[in-house]
C-alpha positions as CSV (number, residue, x, y, z in Angstrom):
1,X,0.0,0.0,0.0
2,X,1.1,3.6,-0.4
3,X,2.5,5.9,2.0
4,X,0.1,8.2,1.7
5,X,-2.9,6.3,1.2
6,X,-2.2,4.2,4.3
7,X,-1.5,7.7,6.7
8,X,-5.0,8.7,5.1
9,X,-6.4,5.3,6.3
10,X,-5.1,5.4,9.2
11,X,-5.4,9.1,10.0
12,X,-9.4,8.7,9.4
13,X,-9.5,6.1,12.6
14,X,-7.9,8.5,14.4
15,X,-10.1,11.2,14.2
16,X,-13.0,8.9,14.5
17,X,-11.8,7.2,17.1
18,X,-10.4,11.2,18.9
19,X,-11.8,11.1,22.9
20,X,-14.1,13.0,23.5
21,X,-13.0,16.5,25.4
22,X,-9.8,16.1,24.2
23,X,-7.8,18.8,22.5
24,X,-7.0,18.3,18.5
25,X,-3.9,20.4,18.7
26,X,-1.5,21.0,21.5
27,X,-2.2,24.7,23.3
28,X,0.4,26.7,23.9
29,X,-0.2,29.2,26.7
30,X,1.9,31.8,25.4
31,X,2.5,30.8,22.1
32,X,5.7,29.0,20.0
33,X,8.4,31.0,22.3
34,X,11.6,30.0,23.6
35,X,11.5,27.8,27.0
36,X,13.6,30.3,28.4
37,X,11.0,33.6,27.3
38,X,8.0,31.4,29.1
39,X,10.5,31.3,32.6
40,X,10.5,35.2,31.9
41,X,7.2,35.8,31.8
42,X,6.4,33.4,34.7
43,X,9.0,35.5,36.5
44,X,6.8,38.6,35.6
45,X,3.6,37.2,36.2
46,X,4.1,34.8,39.1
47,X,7.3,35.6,40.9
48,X,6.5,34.7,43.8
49,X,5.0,31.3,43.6
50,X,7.2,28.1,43.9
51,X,8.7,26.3,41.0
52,X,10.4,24.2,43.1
53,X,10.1,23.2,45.9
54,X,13.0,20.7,47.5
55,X,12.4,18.9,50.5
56,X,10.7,22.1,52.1
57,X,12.9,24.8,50.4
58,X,11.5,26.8,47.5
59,X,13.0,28.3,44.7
60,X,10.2,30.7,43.0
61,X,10.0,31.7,39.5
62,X,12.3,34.8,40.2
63,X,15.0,33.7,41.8
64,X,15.4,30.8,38.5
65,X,14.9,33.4,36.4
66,X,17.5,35.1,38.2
67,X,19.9,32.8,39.2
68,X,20.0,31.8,35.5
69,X,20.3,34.7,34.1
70,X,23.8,34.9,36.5
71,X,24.6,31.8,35.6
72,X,24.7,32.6,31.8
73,X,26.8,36.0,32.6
74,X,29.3,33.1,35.0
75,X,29.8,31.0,31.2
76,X,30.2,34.1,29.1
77,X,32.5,35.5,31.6
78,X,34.7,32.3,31.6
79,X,34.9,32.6,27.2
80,X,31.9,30.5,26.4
81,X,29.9,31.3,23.8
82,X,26.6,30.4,21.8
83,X,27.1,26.8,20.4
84,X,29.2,25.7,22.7
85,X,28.2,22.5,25.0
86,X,28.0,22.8,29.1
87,X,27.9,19.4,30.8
88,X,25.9,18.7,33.4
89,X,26.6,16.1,36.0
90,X,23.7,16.1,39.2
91,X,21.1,14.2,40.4
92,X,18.0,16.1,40.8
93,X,18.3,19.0,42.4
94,X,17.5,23.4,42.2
95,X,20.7,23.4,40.9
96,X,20.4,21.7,37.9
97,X,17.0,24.2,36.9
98,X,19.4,26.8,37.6
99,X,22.3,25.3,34.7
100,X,19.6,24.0,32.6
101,X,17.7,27.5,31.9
102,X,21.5,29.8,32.4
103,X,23.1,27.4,29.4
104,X,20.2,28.2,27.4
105,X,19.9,31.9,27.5
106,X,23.3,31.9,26.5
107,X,22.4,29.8,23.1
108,X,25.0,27.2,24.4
109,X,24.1,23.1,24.5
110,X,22.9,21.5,27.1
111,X,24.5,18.0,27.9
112,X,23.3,16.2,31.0
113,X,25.8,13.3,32.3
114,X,23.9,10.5,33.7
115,X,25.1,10.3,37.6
116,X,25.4,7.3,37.8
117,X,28.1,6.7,35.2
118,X,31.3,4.9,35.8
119,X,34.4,6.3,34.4
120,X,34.7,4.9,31.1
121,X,30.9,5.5,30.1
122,X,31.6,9.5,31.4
123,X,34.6,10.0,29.5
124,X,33.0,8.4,26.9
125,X,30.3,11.5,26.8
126,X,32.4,14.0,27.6
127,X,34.6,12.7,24.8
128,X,31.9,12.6,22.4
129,X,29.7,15.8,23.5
130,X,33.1,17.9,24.1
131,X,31.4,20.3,26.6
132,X,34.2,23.1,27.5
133,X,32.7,23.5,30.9
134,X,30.5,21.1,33.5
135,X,28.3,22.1,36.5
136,X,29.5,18.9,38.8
137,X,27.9,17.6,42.3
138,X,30.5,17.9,44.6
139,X,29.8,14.2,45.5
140,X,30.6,13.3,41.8
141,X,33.6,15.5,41.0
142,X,36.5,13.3,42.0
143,X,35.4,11.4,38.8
144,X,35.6,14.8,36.9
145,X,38.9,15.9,38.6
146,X,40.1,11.8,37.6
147,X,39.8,12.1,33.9
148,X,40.4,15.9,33.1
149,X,43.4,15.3,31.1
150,X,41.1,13.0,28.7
151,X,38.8,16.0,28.0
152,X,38.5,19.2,26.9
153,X,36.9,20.5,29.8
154,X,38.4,24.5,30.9
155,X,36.0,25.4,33.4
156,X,34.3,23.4,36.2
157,X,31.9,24.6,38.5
158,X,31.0,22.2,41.9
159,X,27.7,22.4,44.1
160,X,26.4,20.6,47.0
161,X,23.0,19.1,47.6
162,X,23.5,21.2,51.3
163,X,23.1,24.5,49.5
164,X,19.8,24.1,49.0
165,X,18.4,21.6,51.3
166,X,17.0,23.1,54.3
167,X,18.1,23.0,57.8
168,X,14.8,21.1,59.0
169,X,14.0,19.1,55.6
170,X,9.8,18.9,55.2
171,X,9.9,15.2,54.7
172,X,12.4,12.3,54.8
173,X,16.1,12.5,52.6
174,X,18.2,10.1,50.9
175,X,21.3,9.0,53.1
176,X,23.6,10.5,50.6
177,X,22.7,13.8,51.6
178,X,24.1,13.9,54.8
179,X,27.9,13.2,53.6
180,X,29.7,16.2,54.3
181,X,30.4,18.8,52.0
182,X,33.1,17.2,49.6
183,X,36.6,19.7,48.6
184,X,37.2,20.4,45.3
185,X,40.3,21.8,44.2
186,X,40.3,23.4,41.1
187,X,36.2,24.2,40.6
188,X,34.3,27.1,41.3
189,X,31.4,26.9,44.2
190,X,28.3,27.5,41.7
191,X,26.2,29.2,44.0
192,X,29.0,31.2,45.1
193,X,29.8,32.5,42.0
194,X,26.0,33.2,41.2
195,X,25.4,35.5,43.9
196,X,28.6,37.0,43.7
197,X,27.8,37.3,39.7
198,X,27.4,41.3,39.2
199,X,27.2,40.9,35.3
200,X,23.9,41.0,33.5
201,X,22.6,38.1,31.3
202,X,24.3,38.6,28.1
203,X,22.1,39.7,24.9
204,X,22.3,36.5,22.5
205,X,20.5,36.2,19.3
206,X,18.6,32.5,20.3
207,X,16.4,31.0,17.9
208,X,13.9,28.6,18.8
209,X,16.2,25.6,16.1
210,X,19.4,26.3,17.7
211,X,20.7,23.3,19.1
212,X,19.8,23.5,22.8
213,X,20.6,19.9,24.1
214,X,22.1,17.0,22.9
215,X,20.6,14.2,24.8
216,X,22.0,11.1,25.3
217,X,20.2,7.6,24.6
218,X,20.0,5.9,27.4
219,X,19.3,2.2,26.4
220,X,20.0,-1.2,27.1
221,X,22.5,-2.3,24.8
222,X,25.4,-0.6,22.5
223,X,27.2,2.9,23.2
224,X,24.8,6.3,24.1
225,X,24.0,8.6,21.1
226,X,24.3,12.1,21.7
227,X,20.8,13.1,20.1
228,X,20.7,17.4,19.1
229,X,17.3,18.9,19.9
230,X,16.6,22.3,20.0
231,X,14.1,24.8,22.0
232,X,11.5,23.9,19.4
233,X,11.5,20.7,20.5
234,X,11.4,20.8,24.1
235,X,8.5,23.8,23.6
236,X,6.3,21.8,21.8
237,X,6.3,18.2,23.8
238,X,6.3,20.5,27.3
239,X,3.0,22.2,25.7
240,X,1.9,18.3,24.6
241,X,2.6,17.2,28.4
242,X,0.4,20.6,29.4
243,X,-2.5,19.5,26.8
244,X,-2.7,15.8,28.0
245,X,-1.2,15.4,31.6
246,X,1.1,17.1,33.2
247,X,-0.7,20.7,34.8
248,X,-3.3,22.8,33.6
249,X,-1.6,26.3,32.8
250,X,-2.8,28.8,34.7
251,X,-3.9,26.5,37.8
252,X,-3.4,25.3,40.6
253,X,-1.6,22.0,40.0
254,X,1.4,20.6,42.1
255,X,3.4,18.2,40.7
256,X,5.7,15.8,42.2
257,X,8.9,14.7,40.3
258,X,11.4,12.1,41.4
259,X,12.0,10.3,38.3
260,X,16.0,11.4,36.9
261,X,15.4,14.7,35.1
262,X,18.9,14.0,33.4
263,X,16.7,11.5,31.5
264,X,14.3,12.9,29.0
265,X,11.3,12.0,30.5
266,X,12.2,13.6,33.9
267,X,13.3,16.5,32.0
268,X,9.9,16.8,30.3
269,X,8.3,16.9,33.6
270,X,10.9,18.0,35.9
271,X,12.5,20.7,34.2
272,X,10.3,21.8,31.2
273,X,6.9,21.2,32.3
274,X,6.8,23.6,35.6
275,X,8.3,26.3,33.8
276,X,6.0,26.2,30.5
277,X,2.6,25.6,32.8
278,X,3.8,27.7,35.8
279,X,2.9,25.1,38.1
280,X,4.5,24.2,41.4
281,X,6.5,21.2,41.6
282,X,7.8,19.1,44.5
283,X,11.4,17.8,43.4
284,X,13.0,15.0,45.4
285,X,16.2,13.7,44.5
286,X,15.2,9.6,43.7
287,X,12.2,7.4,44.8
288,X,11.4,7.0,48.2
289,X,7.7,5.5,49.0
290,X,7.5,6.8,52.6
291,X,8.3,10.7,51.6
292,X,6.2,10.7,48.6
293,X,3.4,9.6,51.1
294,X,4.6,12.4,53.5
295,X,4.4,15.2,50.7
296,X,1.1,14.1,48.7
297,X,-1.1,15.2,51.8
298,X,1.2,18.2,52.5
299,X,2.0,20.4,49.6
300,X,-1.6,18.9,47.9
301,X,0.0,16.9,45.1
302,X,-2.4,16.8,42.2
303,X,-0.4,15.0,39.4
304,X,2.3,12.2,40.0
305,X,4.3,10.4,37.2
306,X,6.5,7.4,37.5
307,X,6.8,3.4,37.1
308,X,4.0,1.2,37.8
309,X,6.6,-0.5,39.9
310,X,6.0,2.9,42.1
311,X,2.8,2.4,42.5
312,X,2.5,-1.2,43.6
313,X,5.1,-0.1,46.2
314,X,2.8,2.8,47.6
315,X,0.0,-0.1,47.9
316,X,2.0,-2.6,49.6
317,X,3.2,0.5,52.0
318,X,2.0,0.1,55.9
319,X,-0.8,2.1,56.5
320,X,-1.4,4.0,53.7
321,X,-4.9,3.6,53.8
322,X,-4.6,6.4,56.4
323,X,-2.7,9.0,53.8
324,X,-5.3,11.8,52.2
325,X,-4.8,11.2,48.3
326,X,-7.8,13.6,47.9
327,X,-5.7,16.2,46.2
328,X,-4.4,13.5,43.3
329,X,-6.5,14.2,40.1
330,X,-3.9,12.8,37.5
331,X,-2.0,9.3,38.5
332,X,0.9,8.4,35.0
333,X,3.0,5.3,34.9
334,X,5.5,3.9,32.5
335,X,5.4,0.0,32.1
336,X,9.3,-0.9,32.5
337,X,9.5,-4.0,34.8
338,X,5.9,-4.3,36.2
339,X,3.4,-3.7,33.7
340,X,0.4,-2.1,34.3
341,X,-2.9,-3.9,34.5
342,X,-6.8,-4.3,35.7
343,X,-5.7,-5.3,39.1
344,X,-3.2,-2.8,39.7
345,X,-5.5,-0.3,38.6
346,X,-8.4,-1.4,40.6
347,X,-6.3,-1.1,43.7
348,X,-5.0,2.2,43.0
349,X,-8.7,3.5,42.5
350,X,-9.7,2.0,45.8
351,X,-6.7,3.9,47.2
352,X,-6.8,7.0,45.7
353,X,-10.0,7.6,43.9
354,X,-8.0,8.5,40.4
355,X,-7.2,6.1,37.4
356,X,-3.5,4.4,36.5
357,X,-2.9,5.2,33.5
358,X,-0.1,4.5,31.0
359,X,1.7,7.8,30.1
360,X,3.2,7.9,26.7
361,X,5.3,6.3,23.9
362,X,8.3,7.7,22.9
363,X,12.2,7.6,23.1
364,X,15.3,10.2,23.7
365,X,15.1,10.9,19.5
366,X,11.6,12.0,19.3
367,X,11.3,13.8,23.2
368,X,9.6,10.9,24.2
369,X,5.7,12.2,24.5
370,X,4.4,10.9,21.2
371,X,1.2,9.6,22.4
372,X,-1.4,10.3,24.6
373,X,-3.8,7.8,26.3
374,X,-6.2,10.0,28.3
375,X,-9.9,9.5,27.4
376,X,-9.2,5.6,26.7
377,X,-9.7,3.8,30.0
378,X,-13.6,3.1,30.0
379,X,-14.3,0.0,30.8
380,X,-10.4,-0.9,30.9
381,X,-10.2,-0.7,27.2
382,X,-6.7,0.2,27.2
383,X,-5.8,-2.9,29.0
384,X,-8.0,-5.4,27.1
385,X,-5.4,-5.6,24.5
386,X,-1.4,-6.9,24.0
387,X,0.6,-5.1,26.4
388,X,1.7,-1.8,26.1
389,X,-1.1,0.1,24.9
390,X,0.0,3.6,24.3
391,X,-3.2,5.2,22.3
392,X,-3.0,7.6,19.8
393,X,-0.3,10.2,18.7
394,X,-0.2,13.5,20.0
395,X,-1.7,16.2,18.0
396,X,1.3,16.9,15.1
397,X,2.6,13.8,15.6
398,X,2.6,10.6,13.1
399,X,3.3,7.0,13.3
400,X,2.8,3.9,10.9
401,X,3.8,0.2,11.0
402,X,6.2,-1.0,8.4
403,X,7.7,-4.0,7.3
404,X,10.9,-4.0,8.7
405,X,13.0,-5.2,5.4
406,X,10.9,-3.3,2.8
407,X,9.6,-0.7,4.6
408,X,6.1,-1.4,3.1
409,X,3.0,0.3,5.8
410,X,1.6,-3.4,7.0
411,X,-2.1,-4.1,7.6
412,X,-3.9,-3.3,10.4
413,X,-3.6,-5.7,13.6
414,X,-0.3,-6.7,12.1
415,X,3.2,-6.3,14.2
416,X,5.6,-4.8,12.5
417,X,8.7,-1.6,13.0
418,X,7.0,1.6,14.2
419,X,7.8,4.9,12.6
420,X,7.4,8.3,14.2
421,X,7.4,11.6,12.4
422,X,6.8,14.4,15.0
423,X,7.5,18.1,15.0
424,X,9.6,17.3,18.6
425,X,12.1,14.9,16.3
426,X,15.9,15.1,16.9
427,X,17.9,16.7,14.4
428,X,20.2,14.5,14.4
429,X,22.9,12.1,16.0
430,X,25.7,14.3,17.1
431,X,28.8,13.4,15.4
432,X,27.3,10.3,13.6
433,X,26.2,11.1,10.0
434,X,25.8,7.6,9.2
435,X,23.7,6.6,12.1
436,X,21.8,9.8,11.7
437,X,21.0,8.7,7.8
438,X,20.3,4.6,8.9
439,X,17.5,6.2,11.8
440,X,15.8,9.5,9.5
441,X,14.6,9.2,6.6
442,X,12.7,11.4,4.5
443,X,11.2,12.8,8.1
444,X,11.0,9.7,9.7
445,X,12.3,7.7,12.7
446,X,13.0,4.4,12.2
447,X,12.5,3.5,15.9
448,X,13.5,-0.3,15.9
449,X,10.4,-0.9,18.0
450,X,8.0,-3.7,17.4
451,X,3.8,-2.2,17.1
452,X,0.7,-2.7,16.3
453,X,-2.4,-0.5,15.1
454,X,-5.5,-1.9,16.1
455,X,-9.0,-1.0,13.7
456,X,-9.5,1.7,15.9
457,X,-6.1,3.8,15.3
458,X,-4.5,2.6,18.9
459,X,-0.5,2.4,18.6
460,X,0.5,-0.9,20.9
461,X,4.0,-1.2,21.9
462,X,5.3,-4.5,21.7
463,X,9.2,-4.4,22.5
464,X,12.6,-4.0,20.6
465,X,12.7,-5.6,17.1
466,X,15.9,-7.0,18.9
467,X,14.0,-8.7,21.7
468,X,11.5,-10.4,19.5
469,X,12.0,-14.0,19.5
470,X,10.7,-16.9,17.1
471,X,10.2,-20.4,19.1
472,X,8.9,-22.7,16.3
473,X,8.1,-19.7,13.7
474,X,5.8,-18.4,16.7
475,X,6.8,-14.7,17.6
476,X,6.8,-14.2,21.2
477,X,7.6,-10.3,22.5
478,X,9.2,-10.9,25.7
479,X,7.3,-7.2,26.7
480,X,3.9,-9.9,26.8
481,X,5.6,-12.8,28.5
482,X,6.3,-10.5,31.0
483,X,2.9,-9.2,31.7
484,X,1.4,-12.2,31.9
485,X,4.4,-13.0,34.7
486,X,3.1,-9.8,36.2
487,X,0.2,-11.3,37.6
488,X,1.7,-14.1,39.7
489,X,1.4,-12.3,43.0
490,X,5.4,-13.6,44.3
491,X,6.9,-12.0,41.0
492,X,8.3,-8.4,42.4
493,X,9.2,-8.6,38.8
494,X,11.0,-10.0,36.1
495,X,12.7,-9.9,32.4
496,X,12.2,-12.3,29.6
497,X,15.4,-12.9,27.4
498,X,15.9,-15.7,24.6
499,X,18.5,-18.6,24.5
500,X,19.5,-20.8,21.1
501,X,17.6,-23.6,20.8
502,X,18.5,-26.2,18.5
503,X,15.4,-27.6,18.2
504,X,12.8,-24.3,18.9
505,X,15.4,-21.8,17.4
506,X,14.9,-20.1,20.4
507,X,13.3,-20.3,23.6
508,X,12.2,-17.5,26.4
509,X,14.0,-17.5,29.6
510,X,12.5,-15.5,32.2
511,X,14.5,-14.0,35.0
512,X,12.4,-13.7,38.3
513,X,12.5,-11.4,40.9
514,X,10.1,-12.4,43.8
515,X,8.5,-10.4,46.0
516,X,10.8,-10.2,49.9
517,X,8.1,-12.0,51.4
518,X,7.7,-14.2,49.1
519,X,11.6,-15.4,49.1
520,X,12.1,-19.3,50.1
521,X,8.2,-20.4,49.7
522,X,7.8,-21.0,46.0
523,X,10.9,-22.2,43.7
524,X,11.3,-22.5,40.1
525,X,9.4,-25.5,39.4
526,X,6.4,-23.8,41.1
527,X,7.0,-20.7,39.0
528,X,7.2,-23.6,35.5
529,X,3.5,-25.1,36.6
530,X,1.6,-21.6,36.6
531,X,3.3,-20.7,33.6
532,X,1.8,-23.6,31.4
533,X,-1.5,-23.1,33.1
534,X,-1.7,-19.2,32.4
535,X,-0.4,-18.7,29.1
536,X,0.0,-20.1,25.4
537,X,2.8,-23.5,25.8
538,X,5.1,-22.0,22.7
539,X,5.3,-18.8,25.3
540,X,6.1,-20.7,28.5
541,X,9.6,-19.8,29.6
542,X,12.2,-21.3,31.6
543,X,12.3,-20.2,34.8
544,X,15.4,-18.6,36.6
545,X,15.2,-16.8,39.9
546,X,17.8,-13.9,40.1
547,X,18.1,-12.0,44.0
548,X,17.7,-8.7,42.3
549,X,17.3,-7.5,38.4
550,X,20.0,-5.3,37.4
551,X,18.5,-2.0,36.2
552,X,19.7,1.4,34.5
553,X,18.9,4.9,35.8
554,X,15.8,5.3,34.8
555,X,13.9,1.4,35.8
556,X,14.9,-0.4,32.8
557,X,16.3,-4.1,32.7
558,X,19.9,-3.8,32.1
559,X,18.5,-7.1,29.4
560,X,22.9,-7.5,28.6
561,X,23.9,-8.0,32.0
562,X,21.8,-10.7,32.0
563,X,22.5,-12.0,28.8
564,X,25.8,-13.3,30.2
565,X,23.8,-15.3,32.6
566,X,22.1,-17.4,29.6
């Protein structure tokens, strides 16, 4: 079938199938403008309010405006100049608002450095990114001090979670924030030099398809791809997350963010998503089920986004039947290790009195919001179907189902590799020509993901074309097998691989994480019987219990760790 003729198809299910109440093109509040003009005018409108909020400190709308706008006159004062990249290496934190917005106004490029990263995989990005300067936690910078010689790094500034964690914090904090204050020799104290910062922000000619971040891929397997979006991107998925799910501009939201907002996703709603809907978020540094049950009830969290893994953790939590979830209106997951379901949803109604429901489809090329799923749960509809149901693109935004040889659109209820054309698409892979000419093409993303679109227009996600696996020509999506696990109440959770079979070609092996409780009362052969008695035999995995699933950052299965264990 032709391009065209299928999108047309395709398009009309969409449209017929459109909830009702829903938006048919993403609102901006002010309009197309930079990220950095909408913190300006939330500075003038709203100064006073909260943006962030931090274990009982605030931050308002002025002082990031501010604060940034200092921090942009620090980089030009130190030789940098529009273009060039500023790394960033923190965990969540004011501090990182405060970098993030100052690189911007400056026209530089933004380059978050996962925290987490070991020496090799951060000289790697530094490397490859070539920032000239970094914004380090002082908890991290004996890594940055380390490898210095293998970069091109001149300036490096150093902050502490301490300068702006308060005295008497509002709810519990991680342990690491009570190491002392760490030395380092040869940075500057950020927050020193932003107070002490007399210049004014410097007048840069920024355009909304400058490069303004390259964001690093963050999967599984091979080496992170530095991918270069601009402030046209970020603008338009922050006004998609506004539209759909994350805060009403102009209310009274309050959202809580602990997810990594180094990661795309947390920097959607962590980072872009206050500032474009001037809402008040509550910022904690990682996940920590008794303080986000201490600061629902207190700072009246409407909107919470995380893993479904989250979730099942706040129901399993003693005595939470006595927390006040009356201010929760909007309750979004992402299915990484636990998928969502009925039951899990049925619980968190009970609880809460709001609806589960999956977030979004997308990846670090495209922004990551490229569907929308709001409108679609009567009835359970959503879950009713193959795991992960994801719904229908975001206003602007395309996708089809090809053939993943000839690149043909495919039927209708037939799995094939999902392409994305959205107006939030990276420009391209930094420094990677040829990887940035296999992945676009003609305005596409080839994403490597294995879909579906149902009769009705729906976009289910199925896995990574990589993952897929044929047991006796049968295709099995590991993403399935592990729903179906999902529902054995001992599984804390798990992650389906494939092995080589001579016979099968291949066959699923499924490591299991059980639940702490549930450790030393059932075994393997336990976990084999419920398996052929819940799902199809060809999909029945062997069984391997594991103490504890390796995972990245951001809740993934690290899938090649445990390929070695095959």
């Amino acid at each position: 079938m032709d391009r065209n003729e299928y999108l047309q198809q395709v398009e009309k299910r969409w449209e017929k199938n459109w909830p009702g109440g829903m938006p048919r093109e993403v609102q901006y509040p002010e309009g197309e403008i930079l990220m950095t003009d909408y913190l300006r005018s939330r500075a003038q409108q709203i100064p006073d309010n909260p943006c962030v909020i931090y274990y009982g400190a605030e931050m308002t709308f002025r002082q990031l405006d501010d604060y940034s706008d200092r921090f942009a006159a620090c980089l030009a004062g130190r030789g940098l100049e529009k273009g060039d990249r500023v790394a960033v290496f923190m965990p969540n934190c004011p501090q990182f608002l405060i970098a993030f917005y100052g690189i911007l106004k400056l026209g530089c490029i933004h380059v978050p450095v996962n925290p987490l990263f070991k020496e090799a995989e951060f000289v790697y990005e530094i490397q490859d990114a070539g920032p000239k300067a970094i914004v380090a936690l002082d908890l991290l910078y004996s890594l940055v001090s380390a490898t210095r010689e293998q970069t091109d790094l001149e300036v490096v500034f150093s902050t502490s979670l301490s300068d702006w964690l308060p005295e008497a914090p509002a709810f519990p904090i991680p342990d690491l924030t009570r190491i002392p204050r760490q030395e380092c020799p040869g940075s500057e104290d950020l927050m020193t030099v932003i107070r002490d910062e007399a210049g004014s922000c410097p007048e840069v000619e920024v355009e909304l398809d400058d490069i303004a971040a390259l964001n690093y891929t963050g999967g599984t397997t091979g080496m992170p791809k530095g991918c270069e979006h601009t402030q046209r991107d970020m603008v338009y998925t922050a006004a998609c997350g506004a539209t759909f799910a994350l805060g009403d501009p102009g209310g009274d939201d309050v959202l809580l963010t602990y997810l990594p907002i180094f990661w795309i996703a947390g920097e959607d709603a962590g980072v872009l998503a206050p500032v474009l809907s001037g809402v008040t978020e509550v910022l904690m540094i990682r996940w920590d089920a008794g303080a986000v049950l201490d600061a629902i009830p207190k700072y009246r969290v409407s909107i919470m986004y995380g893993l479904v893994d989250n979730m099942v953790e706040l129901m399993d939590y003693p005595d939470v039947e006595k927390v006040d979830f009356s201010s929760l209106r909007e309750t979004l997951v992402s299915s990484f290790v636990k998928k969502l379901n009925t039951e899990y949803r049925r619980q968190w109604r009970e609880l809460t009195g709001t609806v589960m429901r999956e977030s979004s489809y997308g990846m670090t090329e495209t922004h990551t919001l490229d569907t929308f799923t709001a409108g679609m749960q009567k009835d359970d509809m959503d879950l009713a179907s193959r795991p992960i149901f994801v719904g229908l693109p975001m206003p602007g935004t395309r996708f089809m189902v090809v053939d993943f040889v000839s690149g043909e659109p495919l039927p209708l209820n037939q799995e094939g590799e999902i392409l994305v054309q959205t107006p939030s698409l990276m420009k391209a892979y930094w420094n990677k020509p040829e990887e940035t000419a296999r992945q676009l093409a003609d305005g596409w993303l080839h994403t490597g993901d294995i879909g579906m679109i149902d009769d009705h227009g729906y976009l289910t996600y199925l896995g990574r074309s990589k993952e897929m696996l044929k047991v006796k020509g049968m295709s099995v999506f590991p993403s399935e097998v592990e729903n179906l696990l999902g529902r054995h109440p001992a599984i804390a959770g798990s992650a389906v691989l494939g092995r080589t079979d001579e016979e099968k070609g291949e066959v699923p092996v499924a490591f299991i994480q059980l639940s702490p409780d549930q450790a030393g009362n059932i075994g393997e052969a336990d976990l084999q019987v419920w398996c052929r008695e819940n799902m199809a035999g060809y999909k029945v995995p062997e069984i391997r219990i594991v103490e504890e699933l390796p995972l990245t950052a951001t809740g993934k299965v690290k899938k090649e760790d445990l390929k070695e264990r095959l």
